[in-house]
C-alpha positions in Angstrom: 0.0 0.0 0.0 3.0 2.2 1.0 4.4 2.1 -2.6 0.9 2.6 -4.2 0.6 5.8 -2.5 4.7 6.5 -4.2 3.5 5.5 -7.3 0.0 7.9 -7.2 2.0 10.9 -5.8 4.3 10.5 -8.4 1.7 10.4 -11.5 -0.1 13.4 -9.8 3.2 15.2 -9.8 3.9 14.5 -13.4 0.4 15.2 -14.5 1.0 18.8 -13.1 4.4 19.2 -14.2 2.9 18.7 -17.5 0.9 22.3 -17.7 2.4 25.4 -18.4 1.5 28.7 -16.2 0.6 30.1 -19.5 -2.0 27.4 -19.8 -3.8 26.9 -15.8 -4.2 30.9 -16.9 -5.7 30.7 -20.1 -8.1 28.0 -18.4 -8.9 29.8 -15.6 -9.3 33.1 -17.9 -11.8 31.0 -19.7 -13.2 29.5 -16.4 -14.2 32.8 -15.4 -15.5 34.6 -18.7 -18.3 31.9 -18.9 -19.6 28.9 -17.2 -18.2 25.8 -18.6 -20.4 23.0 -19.6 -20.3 20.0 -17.8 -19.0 18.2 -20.9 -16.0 20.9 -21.8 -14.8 20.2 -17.8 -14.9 16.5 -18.8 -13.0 17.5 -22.1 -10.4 18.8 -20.2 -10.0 16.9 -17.6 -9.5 14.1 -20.0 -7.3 16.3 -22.0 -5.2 17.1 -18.5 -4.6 13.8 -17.6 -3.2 12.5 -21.1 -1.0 14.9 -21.4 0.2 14.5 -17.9 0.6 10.5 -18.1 2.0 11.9 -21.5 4.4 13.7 -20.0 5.2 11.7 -16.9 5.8 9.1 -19.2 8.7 10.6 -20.7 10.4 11.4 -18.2 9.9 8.3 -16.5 11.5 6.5 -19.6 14.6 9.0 -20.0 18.2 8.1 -19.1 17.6 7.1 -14.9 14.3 9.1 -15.3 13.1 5.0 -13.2 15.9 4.5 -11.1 17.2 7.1 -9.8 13.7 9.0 -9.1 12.8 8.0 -5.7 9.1 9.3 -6.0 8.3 6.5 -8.7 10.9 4.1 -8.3 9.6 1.0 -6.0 11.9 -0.3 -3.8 12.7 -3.9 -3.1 11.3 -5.7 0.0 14.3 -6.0 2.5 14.1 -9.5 2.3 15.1 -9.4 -1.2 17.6 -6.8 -1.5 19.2 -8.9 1.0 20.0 -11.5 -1.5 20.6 -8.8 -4.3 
């Protein structure tokens, strides 16, 4: 359970990471201006979270963007890195 909760922090962080200033202000611009439809939050939403897995993704996959992150990498049980 311990290295779920890693493993979720870790896509949250890279689903922010993946949105610019420039756009949480145009959204929230456009937020404000009008109401948004119950679909168009969905839209985005959806739209958020690809390109943060997207994004998280990358990183992940990069040269020790695994290993050497500790906020995604999972750690061995101490019984096993024993033998390791």
């Amino acid at each position: 359970m311990k290295y779920l909760s890693k493993t979720f922090f870790a896509l949250l962080v890279f689903s922010l990471v993946g949105c610019t200033a420039a756009e949480v202000n145009k959204f929230l611009a456009a937020a404000s201006e009008s109401a948004l439809t119950e679909n168009e939050v969905g839209n985005g939403l959806k739209e958020a979270l690809i390109k943060g897995v997207t994004e998280g993704a990358n990183l992940a996959s990069a040269t020790d963007g695994f290993l050497k992150n500790d906020l995604i990498r999972i750690a061995l049980p101490e019984d096993v890195q024993r033998v390791r």
